[in-house]
N, C-alpha and C positions, 0 to 999 in steps of 0.2 A: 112709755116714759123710761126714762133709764139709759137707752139705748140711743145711740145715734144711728140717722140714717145712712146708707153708702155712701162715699163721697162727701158727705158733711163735715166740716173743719171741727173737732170740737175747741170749745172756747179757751184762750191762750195758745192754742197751739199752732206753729209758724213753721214753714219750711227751714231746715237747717243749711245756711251758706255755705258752698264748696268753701274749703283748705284752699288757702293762699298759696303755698306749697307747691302742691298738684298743678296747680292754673300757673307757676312760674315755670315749671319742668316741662307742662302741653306745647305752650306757647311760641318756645326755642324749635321745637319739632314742625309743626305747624307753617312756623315761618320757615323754615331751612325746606320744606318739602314746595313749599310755595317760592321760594326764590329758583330753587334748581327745576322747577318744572316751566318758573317765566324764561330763567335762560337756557333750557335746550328750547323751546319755542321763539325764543331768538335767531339762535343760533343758527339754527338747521331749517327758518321759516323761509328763506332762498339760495338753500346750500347744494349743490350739484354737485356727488362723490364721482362725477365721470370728469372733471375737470381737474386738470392740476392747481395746485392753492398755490401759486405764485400773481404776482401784481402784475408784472413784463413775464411779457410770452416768453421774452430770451433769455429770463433767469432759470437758472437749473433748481433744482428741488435736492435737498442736500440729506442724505439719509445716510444718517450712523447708525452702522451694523453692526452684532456682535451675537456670537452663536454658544451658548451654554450646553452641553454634555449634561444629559441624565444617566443615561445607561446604553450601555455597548447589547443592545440584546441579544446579537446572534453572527456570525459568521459562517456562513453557510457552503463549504468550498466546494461541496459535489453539485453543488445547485448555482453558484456562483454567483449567493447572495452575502451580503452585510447589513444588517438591521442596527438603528441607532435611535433613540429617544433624544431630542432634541428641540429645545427653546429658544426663538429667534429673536434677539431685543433690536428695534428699529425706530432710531431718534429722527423724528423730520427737521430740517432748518430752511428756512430759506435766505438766510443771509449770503451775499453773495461774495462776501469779503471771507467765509469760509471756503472755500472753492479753494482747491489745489489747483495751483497754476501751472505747476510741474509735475508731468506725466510719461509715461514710458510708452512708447507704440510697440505693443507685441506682436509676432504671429498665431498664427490659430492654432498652430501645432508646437507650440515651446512649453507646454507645459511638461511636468517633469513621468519620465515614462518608467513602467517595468515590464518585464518579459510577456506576463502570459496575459490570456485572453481576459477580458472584463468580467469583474467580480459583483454580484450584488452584495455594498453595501447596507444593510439598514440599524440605523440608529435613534437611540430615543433621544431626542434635541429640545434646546428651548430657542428660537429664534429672535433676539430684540429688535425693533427699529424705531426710530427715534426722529421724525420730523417736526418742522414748522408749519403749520399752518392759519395765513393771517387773517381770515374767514374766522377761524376759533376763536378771535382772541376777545376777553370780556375785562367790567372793569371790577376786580371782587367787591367794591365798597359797594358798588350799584341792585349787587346780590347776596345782600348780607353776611358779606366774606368769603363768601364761597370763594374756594382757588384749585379745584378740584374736582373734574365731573368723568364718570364713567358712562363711555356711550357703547352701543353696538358696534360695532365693526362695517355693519354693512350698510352703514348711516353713512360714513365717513371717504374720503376719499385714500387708496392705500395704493402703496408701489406695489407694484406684482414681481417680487423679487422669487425666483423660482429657484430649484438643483437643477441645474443643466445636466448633469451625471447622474439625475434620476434613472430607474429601471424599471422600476415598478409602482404603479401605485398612480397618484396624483401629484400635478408638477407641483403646485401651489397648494400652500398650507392652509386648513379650513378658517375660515373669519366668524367662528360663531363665538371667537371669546370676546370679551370686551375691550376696548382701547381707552388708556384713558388721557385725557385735555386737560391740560393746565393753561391758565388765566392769559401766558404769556403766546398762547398760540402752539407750545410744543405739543405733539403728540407723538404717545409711545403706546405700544403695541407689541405684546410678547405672547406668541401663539403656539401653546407646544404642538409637536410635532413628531412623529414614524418617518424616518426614510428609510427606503431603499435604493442605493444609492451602487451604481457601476462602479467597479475597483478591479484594478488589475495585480493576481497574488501570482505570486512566486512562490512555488510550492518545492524547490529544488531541496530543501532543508529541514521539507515539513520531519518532524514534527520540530525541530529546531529554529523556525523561521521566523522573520519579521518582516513585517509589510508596511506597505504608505500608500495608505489609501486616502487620493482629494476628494474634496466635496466642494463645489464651484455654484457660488451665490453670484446671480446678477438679475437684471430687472432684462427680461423678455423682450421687451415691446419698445422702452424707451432708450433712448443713448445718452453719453456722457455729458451730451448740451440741455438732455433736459432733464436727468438723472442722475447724481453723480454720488457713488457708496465713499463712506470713508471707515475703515476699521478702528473699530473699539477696543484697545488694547493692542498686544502683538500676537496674541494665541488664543486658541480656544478656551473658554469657561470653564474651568474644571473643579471648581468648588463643592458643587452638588451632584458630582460625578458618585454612582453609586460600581463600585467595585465588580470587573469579572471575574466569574469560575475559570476561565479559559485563557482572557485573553489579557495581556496590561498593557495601557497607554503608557507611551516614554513620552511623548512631548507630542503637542498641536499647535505648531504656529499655522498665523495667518499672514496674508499677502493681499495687497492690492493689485491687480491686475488691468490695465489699459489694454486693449485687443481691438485692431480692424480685422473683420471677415472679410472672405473670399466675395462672400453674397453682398456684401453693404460698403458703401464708401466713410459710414458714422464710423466712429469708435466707440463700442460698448465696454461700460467697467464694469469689473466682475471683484469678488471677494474668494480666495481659493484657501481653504485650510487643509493643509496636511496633515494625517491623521498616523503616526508612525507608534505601531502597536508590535506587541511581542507574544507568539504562543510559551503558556506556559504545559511545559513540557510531562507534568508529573503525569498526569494521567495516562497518556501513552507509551510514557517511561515500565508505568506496571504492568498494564494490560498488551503491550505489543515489545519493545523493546528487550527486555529481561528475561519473556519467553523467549523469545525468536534469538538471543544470546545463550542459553540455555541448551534447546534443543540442535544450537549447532556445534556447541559442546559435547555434544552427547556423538558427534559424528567421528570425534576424534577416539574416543571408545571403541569402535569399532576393529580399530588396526590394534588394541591391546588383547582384544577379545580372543580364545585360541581355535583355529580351525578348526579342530577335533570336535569341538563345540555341534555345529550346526547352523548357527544361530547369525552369524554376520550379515551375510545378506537382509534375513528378516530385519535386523536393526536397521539399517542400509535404509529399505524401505519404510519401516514407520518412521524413522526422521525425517524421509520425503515426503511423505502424505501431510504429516503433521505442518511441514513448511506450507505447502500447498492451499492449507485450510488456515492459515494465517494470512496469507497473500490472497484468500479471495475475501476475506474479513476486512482485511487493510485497501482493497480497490473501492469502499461502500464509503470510506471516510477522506479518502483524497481526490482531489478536485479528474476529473476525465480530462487531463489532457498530453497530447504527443507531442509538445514542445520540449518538456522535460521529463526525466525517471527521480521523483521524489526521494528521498536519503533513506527513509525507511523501509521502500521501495526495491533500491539500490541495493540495501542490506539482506534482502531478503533474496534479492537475484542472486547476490554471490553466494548467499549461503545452501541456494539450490545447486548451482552449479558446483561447490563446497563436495555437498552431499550426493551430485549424482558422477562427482568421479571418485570418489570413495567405494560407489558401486562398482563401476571399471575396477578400479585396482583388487578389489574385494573379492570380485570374480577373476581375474587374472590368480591373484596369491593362493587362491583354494586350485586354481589348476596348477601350478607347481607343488601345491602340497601335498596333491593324489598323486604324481609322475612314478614313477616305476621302469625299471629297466626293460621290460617286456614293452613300452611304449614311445619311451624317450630315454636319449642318451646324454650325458650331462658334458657339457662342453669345456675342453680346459680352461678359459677364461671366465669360465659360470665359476669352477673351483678356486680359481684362483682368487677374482675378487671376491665373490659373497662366503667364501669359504676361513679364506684368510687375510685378506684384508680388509672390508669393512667391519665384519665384530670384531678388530681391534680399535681399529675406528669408531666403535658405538659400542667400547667399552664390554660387548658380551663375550661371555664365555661357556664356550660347551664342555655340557657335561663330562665325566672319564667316563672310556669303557668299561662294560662290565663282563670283559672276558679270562680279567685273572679271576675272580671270583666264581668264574661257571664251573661246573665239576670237570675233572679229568675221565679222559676214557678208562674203564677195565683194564689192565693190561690184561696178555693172556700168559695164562700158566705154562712156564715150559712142559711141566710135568704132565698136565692133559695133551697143549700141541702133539708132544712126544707118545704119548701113548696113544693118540688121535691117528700118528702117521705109523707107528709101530699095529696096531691093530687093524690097518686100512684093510689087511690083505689077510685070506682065511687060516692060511698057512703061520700068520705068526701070530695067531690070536692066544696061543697059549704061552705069548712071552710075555708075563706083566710084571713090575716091577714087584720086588722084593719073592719072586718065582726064579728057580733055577732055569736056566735056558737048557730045553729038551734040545734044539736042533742044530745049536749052534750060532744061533741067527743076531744072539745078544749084542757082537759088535757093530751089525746092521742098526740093531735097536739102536746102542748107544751114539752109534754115526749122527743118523737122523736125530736125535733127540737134541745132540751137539746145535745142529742146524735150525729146527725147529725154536728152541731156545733164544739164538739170535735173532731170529726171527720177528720173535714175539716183543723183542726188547725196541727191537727197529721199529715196529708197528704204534706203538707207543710212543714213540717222535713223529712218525710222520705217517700222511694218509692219506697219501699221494699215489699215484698209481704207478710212476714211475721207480717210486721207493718200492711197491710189493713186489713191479718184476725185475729190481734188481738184485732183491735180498735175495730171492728163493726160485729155479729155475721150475714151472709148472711142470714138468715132463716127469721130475723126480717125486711129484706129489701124486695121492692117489686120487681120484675122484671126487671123493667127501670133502676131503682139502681143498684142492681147486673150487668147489664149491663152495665151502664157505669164503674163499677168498676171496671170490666174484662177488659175493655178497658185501663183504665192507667194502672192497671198493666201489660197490654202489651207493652205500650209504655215505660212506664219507664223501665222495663227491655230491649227493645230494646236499647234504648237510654243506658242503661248502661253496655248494649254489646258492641256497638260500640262505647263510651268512653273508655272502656276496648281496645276494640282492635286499637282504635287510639292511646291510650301508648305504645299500644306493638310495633308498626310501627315506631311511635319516637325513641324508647329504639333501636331497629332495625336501624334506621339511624342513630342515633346517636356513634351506635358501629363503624358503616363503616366512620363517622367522624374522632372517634379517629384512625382509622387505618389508613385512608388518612393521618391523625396529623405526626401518628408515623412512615410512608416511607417516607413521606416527610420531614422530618429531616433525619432519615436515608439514605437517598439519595444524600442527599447537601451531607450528611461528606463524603460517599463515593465516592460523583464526587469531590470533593475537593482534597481528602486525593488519589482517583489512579491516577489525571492529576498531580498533584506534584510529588506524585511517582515514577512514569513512566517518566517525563519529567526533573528531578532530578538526573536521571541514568545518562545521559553524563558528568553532572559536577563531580559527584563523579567518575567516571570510568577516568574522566583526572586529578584528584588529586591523583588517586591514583599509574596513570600511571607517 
């Protein structure tokens, strides 16, 4: 007692009625899930996606096309790709009063070309297309308003509009997204998409260059009588474009295209967008340019540097290795090919041949700067111009000698000469000055001393050999004399042998001066004058384009 059994109502008590509310909000669901599942079972209960959705065989299928830009992903120029991210919008119509009546018959080869060999494009895309089709078409009152259905792709029938300048990858973009149907028969379908897409770059300017790279939409299989594209807009989609590191779009029109092949007597229409992109320069600006400016700078150092040094050559060559290991750095990032020698390329070749005749001269100017009269003899026109007329010409001036400043000879003392030639002999050794003469002999003395005297004063201007034997006849002198006389005149002619030949060695370095003088102005104009040059080419070649 007390207790109710399991399941027993107890007394008064009633199930409580769902909310009004909840059973308004189910009901709307309910029904919209049950209308859209009677009409895709309508729809598609005798639908053939291998058929085209026209009424007459001989109407054409009218498909608005229009290509949206996501992302430039990649331009690949050693590999001679271009990646692109890309959404294709594609309107069907079938009305025949849309049809372009007026068309252009192209040839197969007029589209628009550049130099070098085919590039993979790949880009990230949206592709749209936009058809009729009268199979779809519903009455929305019939399906509780519906005007709006999302179907699979591979339910439905779709053009096979491919990239003809495909390269890689798959022609036709995947169908697993959905298309969606509206009431009045159109269908749109926007599939994104990877291409990789063949482009032909011009790399003559890299890293300064711009390209125009197409991408050529048309339907594969059918022609213009049973397919016919019409462009959406006049350019590519650039709204949802997400911005390169690398590269920037200036402008992507698009083009309608009418072409008969070689192979078909139809004419297939095609949709071609130009993709005209510009490298941005800064990153190869730091990394390749500024060095490779720099170390050819450094080449012009070389002719300021001074022989005595050692060291010129050595420069010489580490500016050459260092170019070297730039140029095999800079062959990994431009495309391989022997049509053209790219600008940075370019720059890099002259600044080797720059550097390896700096070594020529380099090695020439140190072998005039070692010459020496014992080897080489210096030519009156070597004196004439590099002597005195080019270093007025380049402004230099040589040093003054410094032979008023070298000390003067000794003179010698009449009073030793003289008692040198008065004591020669044993007989008149006891004649010395301020001693009475024992023998008589003092007017000898004073002869000779007379002699001796002048002597000495002449030797003192000159010291020459022809001045000793004119002053004083050897025959009159005694032994000691004569000999010491041989002796200056050996030394003074040494001494004015190798005063002679230390001119000639100055005159010798000094020529390799002005040579160093005159490559190193020549060299600043011509690293000035071929880096503007050459770096000057882009701007003129876009003004004139």
């Amino acid at each position: 007692m007390g207790a109710h059994p399991r399941g027993a109502r107890a007394p008064g008590l009633w199930p409580l009625p769902a909310p009004p509310l909840l059973l308004l909000l189910l009901l709307p669901v309910t029904s919209a899930s049950e209308a859209e599942h009677r009409l895709f079972e309508r729809l598609f209960e005798d639908y053939n996606e291998i058929i085209r959705p026209v009424a007459n065989v001989s109407d054409p299928v009218i498909i608005q096309f229009e290509v949206s830009m996501s992302q430039l992903v990649k331009v690949d120029e050693v590999n001679q790709i271009m990646e692109t991210n890309l959404w294709l919008k594609q309107v069907l119509r079938t009305q025949i009063s849309q049809v372009c009546t007026s068309w252009t018959q192209w040839d197969h080869g007029s589209f628009p070309r550049t130099l070098q060999r085919p590039t993979l494009l790949s880009l990230e895309m949206e592709e749209g297309s936009i058809w009729n089709d009268y199979k779809l078409k519903w009455n929305p009152s019939d399906y509780d308003g519906a005007e709006f259905m999302r179907v699979p792709a591979q339910k439905i029938w779709k053009p096979d509009i491919v990239l003809y300048n495909n390269a890689v990858g798959d022609f036709q973009v995947d169908d697993k997204t959905k298309a969606l149907l509206k009431y009045t028969g159109e269908v749109t379908w926007i599939p994104p998409a990877i291409f990789k897409s063949s482009c032909k770059i011009d790399v003559t300017y890299f890293p300064f260059d711009y390209q125009n790279c197409t991408m050529k939409f048309g339907s594969w299989s059918y022609d213009k009588a049973k397919i016919d594209l019409v462009l959406i807009g006049s350019s590519m989609n650039l709204k949802d474009y997400w911005e390169s590191g690398e590269w920037a779009i200036i402008k992507a029109p698009g083009y309608k295209h009418d072409i008969k092949y070689n192979c078909c007597e139809e004419i297939y229409p095609d949709i071609t967008y130009s993709l005209y992109i510009r490298r941005l320069p800064l990153f190869y600006t730091i990394n390749l340019i500024i060095p490779c400016l720099l170390i050819s700078f450094l080449t012009v150092l070389v002719f300021y540097l001074p022989s005595d040094c050692g060291e010129k050559v050595t420069l010489c060559i580490s500016v050459l290795l260092s170019l070297t290991v730039f140029l095999l750095v800079i062959t990994e990032t431009i495309p391989s090919t022997s049509l053209v020698i790219p600008l940075i390329g370019e720059y890099l070749l002259f600044t080797m041949i720059f550097v390896t005749l700096s070594i020529v001269i380099t090695v020439f100017v140190l072998n005039v700067h070692y010459r020496t009269p014992t080897t080489h003899t210096m030519p009156m026109w070597v004196k004439t111009i590099f002597l005195n007329f080019l270093p007025r010409v380049m402004f230099m001036t040589r040093p003054a000698s410094n032979e008023g400043n070298t000390q003067k000879p000794r003179p010698f003392y009449s009073a030793e000469l003289s008692n040198l030639n008065c004591f020669s002999r044993p007989e008149y050794k006891g004649c010395k000055e301020g001693y009475p003469c024992q023998n008589g002999m003092c007017d000898y003395c004073h002869h000779h001393r007379i002699k001796i005297s002048n002597f000495s004063a002449n030797l003192t201007r000159s010291s020459s050999s022809e001045s000793l034997n004119a002053m004083l006849p050897l025959s009159a002198l005694s032994p000691e004399i004569k000999e010491a006389i041989q002796s200056v005149k050996y030394i003074a002619e040494n001494m004015k042998a190798q005063n002679e030949a230390k001119e000639i060695q100055d005159d010798w370095k000094y020529v390799a001066m002005v040579i160093d003088r005159i490559f190193l102005w020549v060299f600043i104009l011509v690293c000035i004058l071929g880096t503007a040059g050459l770096f000057l080419q882009p701007l003129m070649a876009k003004d004139d384009a």
